[in-house]
Every structure is written in C-alpha cells, then in structure tokens.
N, CA and C atoms as a LAMMPS dump frame, in Angstrom:
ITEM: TIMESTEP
0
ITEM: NUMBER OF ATOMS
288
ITEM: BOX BOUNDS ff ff ff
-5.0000000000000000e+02 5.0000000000000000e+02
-5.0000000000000000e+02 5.0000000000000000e+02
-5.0000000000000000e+02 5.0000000000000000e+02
ITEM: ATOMS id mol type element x y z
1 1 1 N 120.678 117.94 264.513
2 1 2 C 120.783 117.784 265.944
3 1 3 C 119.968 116.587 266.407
4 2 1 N 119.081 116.36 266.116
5 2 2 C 117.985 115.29 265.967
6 2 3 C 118.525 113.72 265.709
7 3 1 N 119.53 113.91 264.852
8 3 2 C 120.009 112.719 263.872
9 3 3 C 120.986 112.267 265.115
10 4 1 N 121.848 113.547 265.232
11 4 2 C 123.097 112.869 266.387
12 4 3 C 122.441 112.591 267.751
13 5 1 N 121.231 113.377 267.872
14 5 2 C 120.823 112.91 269.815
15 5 3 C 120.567 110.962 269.126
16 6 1 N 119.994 110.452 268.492
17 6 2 C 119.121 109.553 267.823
18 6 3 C 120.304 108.682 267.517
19 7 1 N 121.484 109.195 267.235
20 7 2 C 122.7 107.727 266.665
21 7 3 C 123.7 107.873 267.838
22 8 1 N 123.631 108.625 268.232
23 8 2 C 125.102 108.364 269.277
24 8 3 C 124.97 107.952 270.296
25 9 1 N 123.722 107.388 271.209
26 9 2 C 123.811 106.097 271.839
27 9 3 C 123.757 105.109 271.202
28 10 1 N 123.718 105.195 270.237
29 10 2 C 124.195 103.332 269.793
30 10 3 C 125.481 103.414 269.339
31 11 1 N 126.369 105.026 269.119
32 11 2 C 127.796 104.171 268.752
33 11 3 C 128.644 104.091 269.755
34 12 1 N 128.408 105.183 270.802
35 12 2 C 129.187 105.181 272.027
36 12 3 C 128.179 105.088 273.472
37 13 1 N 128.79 103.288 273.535
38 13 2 C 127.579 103.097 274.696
39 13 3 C 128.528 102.867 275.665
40 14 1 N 130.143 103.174 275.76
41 14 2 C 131.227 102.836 276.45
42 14 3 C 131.034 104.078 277.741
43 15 1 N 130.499 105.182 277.38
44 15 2 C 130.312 106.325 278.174
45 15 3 C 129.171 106.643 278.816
46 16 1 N 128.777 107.597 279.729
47 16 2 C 127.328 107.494 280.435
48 16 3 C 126.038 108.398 279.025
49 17 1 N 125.263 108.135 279.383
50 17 2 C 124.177 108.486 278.619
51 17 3 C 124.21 110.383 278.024
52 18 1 N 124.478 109.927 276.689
53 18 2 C 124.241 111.842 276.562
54 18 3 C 123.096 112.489 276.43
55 19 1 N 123.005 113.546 276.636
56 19 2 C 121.763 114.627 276.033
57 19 3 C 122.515 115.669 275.264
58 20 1 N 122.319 115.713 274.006
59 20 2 C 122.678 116.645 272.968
60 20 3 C 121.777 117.884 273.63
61 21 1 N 122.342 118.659 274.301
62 21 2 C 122.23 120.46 274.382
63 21 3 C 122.612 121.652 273.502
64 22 1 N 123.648 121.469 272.999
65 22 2 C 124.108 122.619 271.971
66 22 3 C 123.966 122.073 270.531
67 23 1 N 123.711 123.217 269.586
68 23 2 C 123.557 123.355 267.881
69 23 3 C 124.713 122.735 267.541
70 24 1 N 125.885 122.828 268.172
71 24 2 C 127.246 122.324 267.304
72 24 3 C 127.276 121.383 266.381
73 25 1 N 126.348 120.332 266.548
74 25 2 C 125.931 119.241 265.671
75 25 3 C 125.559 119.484 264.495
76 26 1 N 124.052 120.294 264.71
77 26 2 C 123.83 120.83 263.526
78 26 3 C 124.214 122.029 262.809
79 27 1 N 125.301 122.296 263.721
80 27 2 C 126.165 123.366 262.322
81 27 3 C 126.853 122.859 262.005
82 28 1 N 127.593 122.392 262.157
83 28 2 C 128.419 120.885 261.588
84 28 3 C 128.145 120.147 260.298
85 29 1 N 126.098 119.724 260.523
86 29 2 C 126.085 119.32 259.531
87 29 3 C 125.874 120.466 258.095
88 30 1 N 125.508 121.054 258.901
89 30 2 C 125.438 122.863 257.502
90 30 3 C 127.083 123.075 257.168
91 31 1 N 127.477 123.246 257.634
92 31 2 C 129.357 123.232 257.12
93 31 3 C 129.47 122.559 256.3
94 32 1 N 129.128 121.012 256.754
95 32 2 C 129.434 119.466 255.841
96 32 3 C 129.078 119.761 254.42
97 33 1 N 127.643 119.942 254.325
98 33 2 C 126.755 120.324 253.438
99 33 3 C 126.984 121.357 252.003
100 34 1 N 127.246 122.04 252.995
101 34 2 C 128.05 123.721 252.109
102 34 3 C 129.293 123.193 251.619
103 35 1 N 129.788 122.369 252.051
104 35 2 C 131.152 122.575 251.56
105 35 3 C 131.581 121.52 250.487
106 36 1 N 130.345 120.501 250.601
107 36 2 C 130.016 119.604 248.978
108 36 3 C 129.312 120.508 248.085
109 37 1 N 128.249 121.397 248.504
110 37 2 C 127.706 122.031 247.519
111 37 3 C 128.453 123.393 247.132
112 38 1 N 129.731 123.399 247.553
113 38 2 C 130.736 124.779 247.407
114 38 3 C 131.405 124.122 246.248
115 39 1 N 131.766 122.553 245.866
116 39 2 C 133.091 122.425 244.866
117 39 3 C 134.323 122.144 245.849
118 40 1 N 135.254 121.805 244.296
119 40 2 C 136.657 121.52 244.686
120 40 3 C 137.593 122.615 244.762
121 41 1 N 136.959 124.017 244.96
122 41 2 C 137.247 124.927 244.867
123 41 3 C 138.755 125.172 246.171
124 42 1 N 139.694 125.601 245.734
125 42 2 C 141.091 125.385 246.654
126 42 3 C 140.87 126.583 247.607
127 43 1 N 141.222 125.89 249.088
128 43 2 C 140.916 127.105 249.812
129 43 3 C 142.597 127.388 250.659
130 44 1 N 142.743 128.413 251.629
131 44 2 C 143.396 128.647 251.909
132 44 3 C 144.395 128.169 253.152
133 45 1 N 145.38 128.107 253.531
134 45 2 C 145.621 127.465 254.837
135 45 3 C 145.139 127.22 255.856
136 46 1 N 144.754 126.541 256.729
137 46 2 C 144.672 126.769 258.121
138 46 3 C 145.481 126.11 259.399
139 47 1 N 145.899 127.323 259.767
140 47 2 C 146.65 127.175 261.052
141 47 3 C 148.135 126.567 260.454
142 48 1 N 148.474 126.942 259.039
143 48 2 C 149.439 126.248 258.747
144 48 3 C 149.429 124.859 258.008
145 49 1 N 148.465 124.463 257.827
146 49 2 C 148.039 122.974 257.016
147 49 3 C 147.623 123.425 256.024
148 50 1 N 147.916 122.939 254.965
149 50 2 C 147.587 123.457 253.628
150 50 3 C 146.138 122.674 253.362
151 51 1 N 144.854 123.089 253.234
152 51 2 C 143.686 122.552 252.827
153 51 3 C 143.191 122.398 251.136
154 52 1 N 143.477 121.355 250.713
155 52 2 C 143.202 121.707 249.132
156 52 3 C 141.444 122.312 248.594
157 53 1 N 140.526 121.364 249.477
158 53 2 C 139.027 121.552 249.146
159 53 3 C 138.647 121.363 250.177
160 54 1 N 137.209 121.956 250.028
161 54 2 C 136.558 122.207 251.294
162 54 3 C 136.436 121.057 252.224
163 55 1 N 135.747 119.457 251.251
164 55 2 C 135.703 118.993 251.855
165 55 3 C 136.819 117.753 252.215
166 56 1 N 138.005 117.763 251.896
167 56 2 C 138.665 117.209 252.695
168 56 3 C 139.215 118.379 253.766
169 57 1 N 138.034 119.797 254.05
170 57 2 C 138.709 120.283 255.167
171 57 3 C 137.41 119.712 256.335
172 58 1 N 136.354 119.146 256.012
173 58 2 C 135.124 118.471 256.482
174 58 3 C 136.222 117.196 257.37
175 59 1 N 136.413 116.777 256.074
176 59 2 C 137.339 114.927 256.737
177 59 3 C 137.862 115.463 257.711
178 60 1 N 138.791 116.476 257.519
179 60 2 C 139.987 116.614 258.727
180 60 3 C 139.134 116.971 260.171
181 61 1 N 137.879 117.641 260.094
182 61 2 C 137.144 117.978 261.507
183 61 3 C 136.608 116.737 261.954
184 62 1 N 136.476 115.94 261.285
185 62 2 C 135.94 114.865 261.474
186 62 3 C 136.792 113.815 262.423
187 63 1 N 137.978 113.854 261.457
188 63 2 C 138.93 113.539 262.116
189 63 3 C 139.622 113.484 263.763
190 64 1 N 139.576 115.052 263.535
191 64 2 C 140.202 115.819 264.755
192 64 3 C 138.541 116.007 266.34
193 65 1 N 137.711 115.871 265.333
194 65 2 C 136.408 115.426 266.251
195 65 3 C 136.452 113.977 267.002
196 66 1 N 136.65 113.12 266.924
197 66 2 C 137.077 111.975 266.731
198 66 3 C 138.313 111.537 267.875
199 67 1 N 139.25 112.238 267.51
200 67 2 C 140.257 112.33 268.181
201 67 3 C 140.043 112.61 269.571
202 68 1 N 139.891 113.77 269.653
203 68 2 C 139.034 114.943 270.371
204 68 3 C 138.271 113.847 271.779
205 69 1 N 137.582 113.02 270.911
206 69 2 C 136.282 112.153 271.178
207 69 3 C 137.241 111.056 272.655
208 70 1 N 138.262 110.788 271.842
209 70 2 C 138.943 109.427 272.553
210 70 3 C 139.932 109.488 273.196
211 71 1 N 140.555 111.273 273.265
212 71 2 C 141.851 111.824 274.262
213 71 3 C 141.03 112.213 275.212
214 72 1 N 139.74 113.031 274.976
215 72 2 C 139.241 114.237 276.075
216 72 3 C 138.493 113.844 277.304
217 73 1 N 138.366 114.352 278.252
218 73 2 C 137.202 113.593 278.909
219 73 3 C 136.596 114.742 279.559
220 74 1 N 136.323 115.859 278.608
221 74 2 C 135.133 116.833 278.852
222 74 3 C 133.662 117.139 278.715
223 75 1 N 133.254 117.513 279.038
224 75 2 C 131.914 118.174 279.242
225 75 3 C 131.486 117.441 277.505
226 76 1 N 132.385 118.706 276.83
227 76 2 C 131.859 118.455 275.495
228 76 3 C 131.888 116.858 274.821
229 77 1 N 130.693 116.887 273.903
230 77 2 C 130.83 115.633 273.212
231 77 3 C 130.855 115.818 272.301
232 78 1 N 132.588 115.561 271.155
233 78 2 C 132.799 115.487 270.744
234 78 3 C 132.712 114.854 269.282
235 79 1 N 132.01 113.697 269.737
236 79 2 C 131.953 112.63 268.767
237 79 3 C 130.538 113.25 268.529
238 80 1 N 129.688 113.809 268.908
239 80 2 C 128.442 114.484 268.496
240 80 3 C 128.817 115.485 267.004
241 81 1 N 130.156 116.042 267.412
242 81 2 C 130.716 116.846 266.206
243 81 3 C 130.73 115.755 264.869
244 82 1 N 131.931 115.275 264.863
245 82 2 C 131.527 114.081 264.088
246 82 3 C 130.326 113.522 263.61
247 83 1 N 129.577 112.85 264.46
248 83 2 C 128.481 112.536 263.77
249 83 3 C 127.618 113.585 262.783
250 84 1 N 127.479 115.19 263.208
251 84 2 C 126.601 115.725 262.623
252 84 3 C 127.595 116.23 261.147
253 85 1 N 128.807 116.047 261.104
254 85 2 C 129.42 116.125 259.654
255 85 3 C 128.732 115.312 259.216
256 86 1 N 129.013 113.912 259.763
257 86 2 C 128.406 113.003 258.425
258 86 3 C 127.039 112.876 258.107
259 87 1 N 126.141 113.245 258.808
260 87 2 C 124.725 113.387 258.89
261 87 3 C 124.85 114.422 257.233
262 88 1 N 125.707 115.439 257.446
263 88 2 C 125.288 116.66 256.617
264 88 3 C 125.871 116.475 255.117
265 89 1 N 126.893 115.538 255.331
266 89 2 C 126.935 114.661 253.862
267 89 3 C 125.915 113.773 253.15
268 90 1 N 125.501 112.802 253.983
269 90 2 C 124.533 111.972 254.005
270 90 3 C 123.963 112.412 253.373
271 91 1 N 122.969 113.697 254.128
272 91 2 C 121.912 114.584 253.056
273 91 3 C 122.214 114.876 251.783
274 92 1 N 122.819 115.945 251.39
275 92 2 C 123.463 116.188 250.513
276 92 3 C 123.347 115.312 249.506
277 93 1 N 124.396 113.845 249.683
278 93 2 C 123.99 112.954 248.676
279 93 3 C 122.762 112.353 248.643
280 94 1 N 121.807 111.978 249.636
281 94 2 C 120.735 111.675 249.752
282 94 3 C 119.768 112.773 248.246
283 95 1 N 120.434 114.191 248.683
284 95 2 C 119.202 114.997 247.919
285 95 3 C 119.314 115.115 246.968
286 96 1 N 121.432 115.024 246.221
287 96 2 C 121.703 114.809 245.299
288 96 3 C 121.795 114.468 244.442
C-alpha cells in the first residue's frame, strides 16, 4: 500500500492528486505474490475464460485494472490495483 501511495503520482499525473485509502493495493500485491509462489499449476475457469496459471490470471487483473483505469471515472483508483500487482511480483523476484 505504501509502494502504490509512493509511485502513482508519478505515473498518473494526468488526474487530480490521490490518497490511497483502501488495502486493495496491498491485497493485490499478496494475490500477485501467492500466485508466483503457487506454480504453473492449471486453474479453473473464470467467468468463462479459460485461465491456464495463476499468474497469467495476475496479467489479466492487471490488465483489466488498467483498463478499468482509462474507461472509468470513479471514485475508485484503479490503476492503484495495478500497480500493487506489480509491486507483489517485484518482491517475490526481488526475494527470489
């Protein structure tokens, strides 16, 4: 949570100033995390999309965070999602 209040004014300075309030970030990056240290282990559909491994099911939130980021113009900040995936990779290989 720390990492994304700390990088996401410098990637999105197109919008007014955020304050990271909610964990979403940093569960995000615990998802990210878990799901490199889970394997290529095949998981099950979602919502109809076939997901092969965990973490290209990481990419796809990332993705759809992202997206999310540059259609929406809500409350939520989105791209905060995003960032704290990749934060939680980062680590990972960092510790790895």
């Amino acid at each position: 949570m720390i990492g994304t209040g700390l990088i996401a004014p410098f990637i999105d300075r197109s919008r007014e100033a955020r304050k990271v309030v909610g964990a979403s970030c940093g569960v995000c990056s615990v998802i990210a995390a878990a799901a490199v240290l889970k394997g290529p282990a095949p998981l099950l559909s979602v919502h109809g999309v076939n997901v092969m491994t965990p973490l290209e099911l990481v990419y796809a939130c990332i993705a759809l965070s992202v997206v999310r980021h540059v259609v929406t113009r809500n409350r939520v900040y989105h791209l905060g999602h995003a960032i704290g995936f990749v934060i939680g990779l980062c680590v990972v290989d960092w510790i790895g």
